[in-house]
C-alpha positions, 0 to 999 in steps of 0.5 A: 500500500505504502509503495502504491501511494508513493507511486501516485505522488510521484506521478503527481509531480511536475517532472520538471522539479525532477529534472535539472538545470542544463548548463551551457557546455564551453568550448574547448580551446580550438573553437574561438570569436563565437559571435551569437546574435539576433538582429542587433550585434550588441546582444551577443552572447546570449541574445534575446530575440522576438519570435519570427526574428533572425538566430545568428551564429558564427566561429572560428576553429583555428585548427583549420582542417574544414571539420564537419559541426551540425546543429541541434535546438532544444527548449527549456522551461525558465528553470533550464530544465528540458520542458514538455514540447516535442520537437515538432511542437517548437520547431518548423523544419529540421534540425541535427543539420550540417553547417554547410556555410563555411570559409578558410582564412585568407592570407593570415599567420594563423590558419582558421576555417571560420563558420556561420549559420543563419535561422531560418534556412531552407531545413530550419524554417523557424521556432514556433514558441515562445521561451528559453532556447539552447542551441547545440553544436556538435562533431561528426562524431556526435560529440557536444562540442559547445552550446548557448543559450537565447531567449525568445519572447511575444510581444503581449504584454508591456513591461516598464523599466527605471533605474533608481539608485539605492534607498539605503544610505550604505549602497546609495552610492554603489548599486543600482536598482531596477524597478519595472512592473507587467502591464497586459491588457489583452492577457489576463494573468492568473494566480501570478505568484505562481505563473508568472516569473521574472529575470532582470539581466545587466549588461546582457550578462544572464550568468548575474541575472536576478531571477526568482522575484515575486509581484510586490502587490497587484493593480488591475491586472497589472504587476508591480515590482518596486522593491528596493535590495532584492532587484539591484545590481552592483553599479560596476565600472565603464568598461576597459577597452582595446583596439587592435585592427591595425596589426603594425600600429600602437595606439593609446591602449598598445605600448609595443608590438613584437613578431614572432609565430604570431603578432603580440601586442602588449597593452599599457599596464592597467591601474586598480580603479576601485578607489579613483572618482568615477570618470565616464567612458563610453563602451559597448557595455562588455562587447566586442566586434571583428575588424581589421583595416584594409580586410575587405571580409574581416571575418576570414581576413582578419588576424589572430593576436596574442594580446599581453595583460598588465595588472597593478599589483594588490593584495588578492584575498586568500584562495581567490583569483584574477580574471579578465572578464567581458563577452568577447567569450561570454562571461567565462572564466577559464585558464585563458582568462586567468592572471597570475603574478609576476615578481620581476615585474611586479604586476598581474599578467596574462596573454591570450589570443584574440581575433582582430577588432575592437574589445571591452574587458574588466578585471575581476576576483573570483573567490575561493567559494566560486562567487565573483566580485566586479568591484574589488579592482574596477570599483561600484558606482552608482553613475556608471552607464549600464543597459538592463533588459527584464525578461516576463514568463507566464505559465497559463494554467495547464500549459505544458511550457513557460511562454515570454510574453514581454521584455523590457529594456532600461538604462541607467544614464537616465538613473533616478533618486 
């Protein structure tokens, strides 16, 4: 009888609570520059895109030997877990398809085969829903070689945003908090604390994302959300940059230029700017773009460099790390990213390899219990120029998949008291 009963509850279950959140797998060293953008190239990385609109995804393999990659789609819930649909319930066409749009690089020091795939194509005509997406790659072999996230969203509901500074006095001048409500006039939202879900995104980063955060109180059939810690983000800092599409030139970020396999720029040593005034430095927010001067395709044309990072020393707590941090790789921190001390020069250093254009990056400390802190070398300030997007799912009553029924977008320039 016991077993019988544990039986029904297990049925009764949500599968999706038994399930678990499916991570992005990384790519390995070979793959390089993945650019993964819908219409707009300053959503890179982990875009978010209307229903109907253009999937765009491109990268190198710098092995160069024309391997055979294929692509998979798969949707989730908002949770990451794998949701309910079929394929066919999500997909128009077919997917597990050859990338048949590739070239080698032309005239470069580094051999590469650089690729690009577009949705829709004639075998991938669309997506049909709403929702959270992962876009797989994989080998001939069928291996998983990388994968990413996207977000696809209807435009049903209205979703205001602002940008207000701190009501307590101890972060006023540090973080910046995002208040915003859910407006649908045309849907009616049901038992919102259980159907309805947020996640506010900073800088297009969805590795900080907030998410989890209930309605504050209801208006009509609209949401409000105005709470004051619980949806505020580190103000952070302008972010760094560097410009190296002229492979032969020194610039205001590079001191010297060597030649050896390969072209090394080596960037003027950067200062810890925790503790300077805050200076205003326009960015692209953390992106970066492919470019070389006098590439007719700077896509196959451009160079690989070996770009050399310079760090003023200071104390590391114990058991952390130095990182660059940006997303020219996604947010991801890896040995490629990691800073190690020098003693003969007395700095942080670390080389790493970047195709040809123009970069954001920071330096950050990962600690010893794998949280990140972005303002113990940049420093947090409430005045830094920021873009926030707000992403809403709606589960309907009985509905087998979590929709995005809106999105809004603020920025912080227009930051308010």
């Amino acid at each position: 009888m016991r077993t019988f009963l544990l039986l029904i509850l297990f049925f009764q279950f949500p599968l999706h609570f038994l399930a678990q959140e499916e991570k992005e797998v990384l790519p390995p060293n070979y793959i390089r520059s993945i650019k993964f953008h819908g219409d707009s190239l300053f959503q890179n990385g982990n875009p978010i895109l209307r229903l109907g609109e253009t999937i765009n995804l491109s990268f190198d393999d710098i092995i160069g030997d024309e391997a055979n990659y294929y692509y998979t789609i798969e949707h989730f819930n908002y949770d990451w877990t794998p949701s309910q649909l079929a394929k066919s319930e999500y997909l128009n066409g077919f997917d597990d398809i050859r990338i048949f749009n590739y070239q080698n690089s032309y005239n470069t020091l580094q051999p590469y085969s650089h690729y690009e795939l577009q949705i829709p194509n004639e075998d991938t005509k669309g997506l049909k829903v709403s929702g959270n997406y992962m876009l797989k790659i994989f080998n001939e072999n069928d291996e998983l070689v990388f994968s990413r996230k996207f977000m696809v969203y209807e435009n049903l509901a209205r979703v205001p945003v602002e940008v207000k500074r701190a009501r307590d006095l101890k972060y006023i001048d540090t973080r910046q908090v995002v208040n915003f409500s859910v407006e649908s006039p045309n849907l009616l939202l049901k038992n919102p604390d259980q159907t309805v879900n947020v996640v506010i995104i900073q800088n297009y980063n969805l590795k900080t994302a907030i998410k989890n955060i209930q309605p504050q109180y209801t208006i009509a059939n609209d949401l409000i959300y105005k709470y004051d810690q619980e949806t505020s983000f580190p103000g952070g800092n302008e972010f760094m940059q560097f410009d190296n599409k002229d492979l032969r030139a020194t610039t205001i970020d590079i001191n010297y230029i060597e030649v050896k396999d390969l072209y090394h720029h080596f960037l003027f040593p950067d200062a810890i700017r925790s503790d300077d005034p805050y200076t205003y430095n326009p960015d692209l927010n953390g992106g970066f773009l492919i470019n070389s001067i006098g590439a007719q395709n700077p896509d196959i044309e451009a160079e690989y460099i070996w770009m050399h990072f310079k760090l003023q020393d200071f104390q590391v707590p114990e058991g952390s790390e130095v990182h660059l941090y940006g997303n020219f790789n996604n947010y991801t921190l890896d040995n490629s990213t990691r800073l190690s001390y020098n003693p003969e020069s007395g700095y942080f250093e670390t080389g790493r390899l970047f195709k040809q254009g123009y970069y954001n990056y920071k330096y950050i400390v990962l600690k010893q219990d794998g949280t990140i802190d972005e303002g113990v070398i940049s420093g947090n300030f409430d005045e830094t120029e920021n873009q926030y997007q707000v992403l809403v799912y709606y589960t309907e009553i009985g509905g087998r998949y979590d929709r995005i029924i809106g999105i809004g977008q603020a920025n912080s320039k227009n930051i308010r008291n």
